[in-house]
C-alpha positions as a Markdown table, in Angstrom:
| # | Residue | x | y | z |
|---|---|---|---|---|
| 1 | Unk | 187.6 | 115.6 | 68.9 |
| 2 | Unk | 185.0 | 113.7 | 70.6 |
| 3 | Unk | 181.9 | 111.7 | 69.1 |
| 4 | Unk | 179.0 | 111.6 | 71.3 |
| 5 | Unk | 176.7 | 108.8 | 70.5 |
| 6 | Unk | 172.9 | 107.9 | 72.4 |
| 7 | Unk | 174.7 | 110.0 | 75.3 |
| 8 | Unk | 172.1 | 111.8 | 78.1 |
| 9 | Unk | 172.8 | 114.9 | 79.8 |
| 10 | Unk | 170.5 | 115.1 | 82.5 |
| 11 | Unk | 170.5 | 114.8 | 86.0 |
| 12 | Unk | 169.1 | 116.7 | 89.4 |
| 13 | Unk | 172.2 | 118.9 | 89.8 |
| 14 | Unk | 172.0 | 121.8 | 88.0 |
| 15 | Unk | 174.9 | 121.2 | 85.8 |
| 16 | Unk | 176.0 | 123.1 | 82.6 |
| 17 | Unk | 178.5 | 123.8 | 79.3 |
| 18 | Unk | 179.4 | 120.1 | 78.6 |
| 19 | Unk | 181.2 | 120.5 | 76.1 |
| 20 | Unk | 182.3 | 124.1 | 77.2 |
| 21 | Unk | 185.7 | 125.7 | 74.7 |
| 22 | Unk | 186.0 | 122.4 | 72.6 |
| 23 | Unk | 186.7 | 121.8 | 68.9 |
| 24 | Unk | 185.3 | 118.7 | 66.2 |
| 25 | Unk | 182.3 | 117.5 | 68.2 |
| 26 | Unk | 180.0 | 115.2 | 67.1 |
| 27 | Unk | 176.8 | 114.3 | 68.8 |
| 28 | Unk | 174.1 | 112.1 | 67.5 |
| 29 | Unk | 171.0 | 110.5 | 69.3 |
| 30 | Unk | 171.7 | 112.6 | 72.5 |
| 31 | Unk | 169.4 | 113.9 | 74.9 |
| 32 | Unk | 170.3 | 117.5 | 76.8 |
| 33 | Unk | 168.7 | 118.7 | 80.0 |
| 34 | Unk | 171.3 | 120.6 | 81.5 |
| 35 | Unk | 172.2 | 124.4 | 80.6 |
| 36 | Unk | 174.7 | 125.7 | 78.0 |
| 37 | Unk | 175.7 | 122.5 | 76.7 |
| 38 | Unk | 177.9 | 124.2 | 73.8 |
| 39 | Unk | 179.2 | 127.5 | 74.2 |
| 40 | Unk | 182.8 | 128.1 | 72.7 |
| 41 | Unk | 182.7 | 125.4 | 70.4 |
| 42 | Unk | 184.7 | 124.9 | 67.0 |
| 43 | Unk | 183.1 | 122.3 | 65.0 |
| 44 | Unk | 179.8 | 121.0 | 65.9 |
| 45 | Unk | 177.5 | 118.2 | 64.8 |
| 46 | Unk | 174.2 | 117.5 | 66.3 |
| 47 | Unk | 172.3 | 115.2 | 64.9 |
| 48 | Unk | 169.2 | 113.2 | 65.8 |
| 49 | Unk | 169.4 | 115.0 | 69.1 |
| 50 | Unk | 166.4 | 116.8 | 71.5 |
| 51 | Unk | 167.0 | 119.5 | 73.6 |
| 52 | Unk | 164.3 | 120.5 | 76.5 |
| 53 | Unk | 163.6 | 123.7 | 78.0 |
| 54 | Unk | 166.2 | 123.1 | 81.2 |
| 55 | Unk | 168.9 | 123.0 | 78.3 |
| 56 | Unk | 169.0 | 126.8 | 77.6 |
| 57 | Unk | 171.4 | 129.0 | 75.7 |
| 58 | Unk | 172.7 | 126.1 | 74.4 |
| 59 | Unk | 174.8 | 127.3 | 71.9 |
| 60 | Unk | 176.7 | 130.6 | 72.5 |
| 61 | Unk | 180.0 | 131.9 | 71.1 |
| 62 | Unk | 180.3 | 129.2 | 68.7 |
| 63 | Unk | 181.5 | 128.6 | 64.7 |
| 64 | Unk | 180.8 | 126.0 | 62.0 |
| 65 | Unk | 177.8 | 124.4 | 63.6 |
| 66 | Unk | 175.5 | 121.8 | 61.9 |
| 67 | Unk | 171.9 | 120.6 | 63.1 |
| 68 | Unk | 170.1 | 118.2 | 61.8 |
| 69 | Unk | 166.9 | 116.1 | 62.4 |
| 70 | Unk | 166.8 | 117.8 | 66.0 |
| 71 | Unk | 164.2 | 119.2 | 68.3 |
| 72 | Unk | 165.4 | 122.2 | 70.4 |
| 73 | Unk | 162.7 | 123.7 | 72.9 |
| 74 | Unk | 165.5 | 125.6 | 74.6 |
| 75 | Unk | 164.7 | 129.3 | 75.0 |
| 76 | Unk | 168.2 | 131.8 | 73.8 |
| 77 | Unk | 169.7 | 128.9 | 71.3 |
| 78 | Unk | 172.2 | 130.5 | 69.0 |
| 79 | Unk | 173.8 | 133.7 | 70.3 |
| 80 | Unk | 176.7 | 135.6 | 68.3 |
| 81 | Unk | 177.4 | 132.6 | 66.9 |
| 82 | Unk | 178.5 | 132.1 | 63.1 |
| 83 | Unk | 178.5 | 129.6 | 60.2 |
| 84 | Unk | 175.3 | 127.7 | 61.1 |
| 85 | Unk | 173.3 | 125.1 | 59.1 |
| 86 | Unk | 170.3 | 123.7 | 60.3 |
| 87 | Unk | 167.7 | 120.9 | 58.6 |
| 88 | Unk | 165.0 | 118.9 | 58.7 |
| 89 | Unk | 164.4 | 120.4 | 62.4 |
| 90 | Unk | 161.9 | 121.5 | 64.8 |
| 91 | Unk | 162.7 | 124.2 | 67.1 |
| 92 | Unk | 160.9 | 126.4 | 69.8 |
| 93 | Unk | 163.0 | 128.7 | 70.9 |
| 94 | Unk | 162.7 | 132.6 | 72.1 |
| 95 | Unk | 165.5 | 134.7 | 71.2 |
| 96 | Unk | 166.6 | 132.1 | 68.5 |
| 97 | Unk | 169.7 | 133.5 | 66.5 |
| 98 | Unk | 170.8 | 136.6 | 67.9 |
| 99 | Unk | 173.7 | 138.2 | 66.5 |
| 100 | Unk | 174.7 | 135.2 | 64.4 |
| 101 | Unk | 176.3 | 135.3 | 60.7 |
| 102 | Unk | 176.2 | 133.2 | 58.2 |
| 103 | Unk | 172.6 | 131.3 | 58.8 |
| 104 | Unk | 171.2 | 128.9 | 56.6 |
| 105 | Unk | 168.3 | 126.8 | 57.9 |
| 106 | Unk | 165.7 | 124.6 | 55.7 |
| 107 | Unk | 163.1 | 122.1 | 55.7 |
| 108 | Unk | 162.1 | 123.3 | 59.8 |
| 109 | Unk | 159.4 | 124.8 | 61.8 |
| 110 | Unk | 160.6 | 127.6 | 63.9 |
| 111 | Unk | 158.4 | 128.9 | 66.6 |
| 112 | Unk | 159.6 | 132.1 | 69.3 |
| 113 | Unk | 159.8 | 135.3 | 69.5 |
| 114 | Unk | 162.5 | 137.9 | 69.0 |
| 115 | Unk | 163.9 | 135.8 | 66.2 |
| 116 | Unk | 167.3 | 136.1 | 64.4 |
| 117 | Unk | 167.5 | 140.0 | 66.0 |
| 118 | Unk | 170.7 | 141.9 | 64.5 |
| 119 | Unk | 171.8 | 138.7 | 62.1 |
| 120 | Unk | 173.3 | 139.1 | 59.1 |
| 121 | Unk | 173.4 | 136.9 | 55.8 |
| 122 | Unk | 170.4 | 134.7 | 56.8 |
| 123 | Unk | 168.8 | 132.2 | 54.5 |
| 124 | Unk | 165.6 | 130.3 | 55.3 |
| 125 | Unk | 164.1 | 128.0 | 52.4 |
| 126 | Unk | 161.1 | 125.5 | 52.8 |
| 127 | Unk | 160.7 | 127.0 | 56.4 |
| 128 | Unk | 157.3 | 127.6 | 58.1 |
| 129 | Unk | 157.9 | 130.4 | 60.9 |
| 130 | Unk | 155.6 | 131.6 | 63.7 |
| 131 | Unk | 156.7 | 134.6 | 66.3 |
| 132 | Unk | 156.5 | 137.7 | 67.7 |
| 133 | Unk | 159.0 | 140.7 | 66.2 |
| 134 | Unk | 160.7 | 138.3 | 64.6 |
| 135 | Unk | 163.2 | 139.4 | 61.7 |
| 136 | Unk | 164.2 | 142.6 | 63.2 |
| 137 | Unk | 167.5 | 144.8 | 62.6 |
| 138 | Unk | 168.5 | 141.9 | 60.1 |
| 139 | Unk | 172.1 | 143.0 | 58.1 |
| 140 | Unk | 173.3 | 142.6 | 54.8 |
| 141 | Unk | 172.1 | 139.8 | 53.1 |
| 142 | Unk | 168.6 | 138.2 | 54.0 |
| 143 | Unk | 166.8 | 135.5 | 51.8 |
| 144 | Unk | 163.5 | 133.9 | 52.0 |
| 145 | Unk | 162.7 | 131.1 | 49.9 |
| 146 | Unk | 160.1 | 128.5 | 49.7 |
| 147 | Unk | 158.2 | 129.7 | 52.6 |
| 148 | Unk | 155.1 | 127.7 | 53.7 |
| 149 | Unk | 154.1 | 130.6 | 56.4 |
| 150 | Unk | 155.4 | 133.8 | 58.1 |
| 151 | Unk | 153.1 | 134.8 | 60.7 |
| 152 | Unk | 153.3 | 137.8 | 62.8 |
| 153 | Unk | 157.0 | 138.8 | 61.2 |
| 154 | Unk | 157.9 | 142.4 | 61.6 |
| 155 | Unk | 160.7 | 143.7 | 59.3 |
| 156 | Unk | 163.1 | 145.7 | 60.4 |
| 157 | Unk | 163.0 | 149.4 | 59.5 |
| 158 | Unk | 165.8 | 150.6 | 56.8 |
């Protein structure tokens, strides 16, 4: 397990996956510039934490993740990945979510387009959402709660 405190990945080399096929990690106050920073992971805290554009994809492949108080600008966050909590966040990300179970996000403002395409069992509460063909081929279970705005959402067709 490692716990990643006021750490910065950054840096002129184009490095990436910093914490590539890990388990129980814990990062709080940390700053990521570099690509893929978590792909593979078991286990994941972020807390406190801002992610730029340069850090894309940066969470692929991975269960049992928690974000909170974050800002993520990092286009393709969240890709077939499954037990995911998010709060108290703002993120701007295209192709947030994609093919990812078990979502729950609340209390953030989520910006992108092509948003949570082919998730299943996705809850948003006290979210305000803004993208292009966002909410498409969703499965199963979808809830919206507590909305403040949805603009430009298109459904899927079923």
């Amino acid at each position: 397990s490692v716990h990643a405190v006021n750490c910065s990945f950054d840096g002129e080399a184009d490095g990436e996956s910093a914490f590539k096929e890990s388990y129980n990690i814990l990062a709080e106050n940390c700053f990521f510039n570099l690509r893929c920073p978590f792909w593979h992971v078991d286990i994941l805290t972020v807390a406190n934490s801002k992610f730029t554009e340069k850090a894309r994809a940066p969470f692929w492949y991975s269960n049992d993740i928690t974000i909170e108080n974050c800002e993520i600008n990092s286009p393709k966050s969240l890709r077939e990945c499954t037990k995911i909590a998010i709060s108290d966040s703002k993120i701007s990300s295209s192709e947030l979510c994609w093919n990812c179970n078990g979502v729950s996000i609340r209390d953030t403002a989520i910006e992108g387009e092509y948003l949570f395409f082919n998730s299943s069992n996705v809850v948003l509460n006290a979210i305000t959402l803004s993208g292009k063909y966002s909410l498409q081929y969703l499965e199963k279970y979808v809830k919206i709660a507590s909305a403040e705005k949805i603009a430009f959402a298109i459904f899927p067709y079923s």
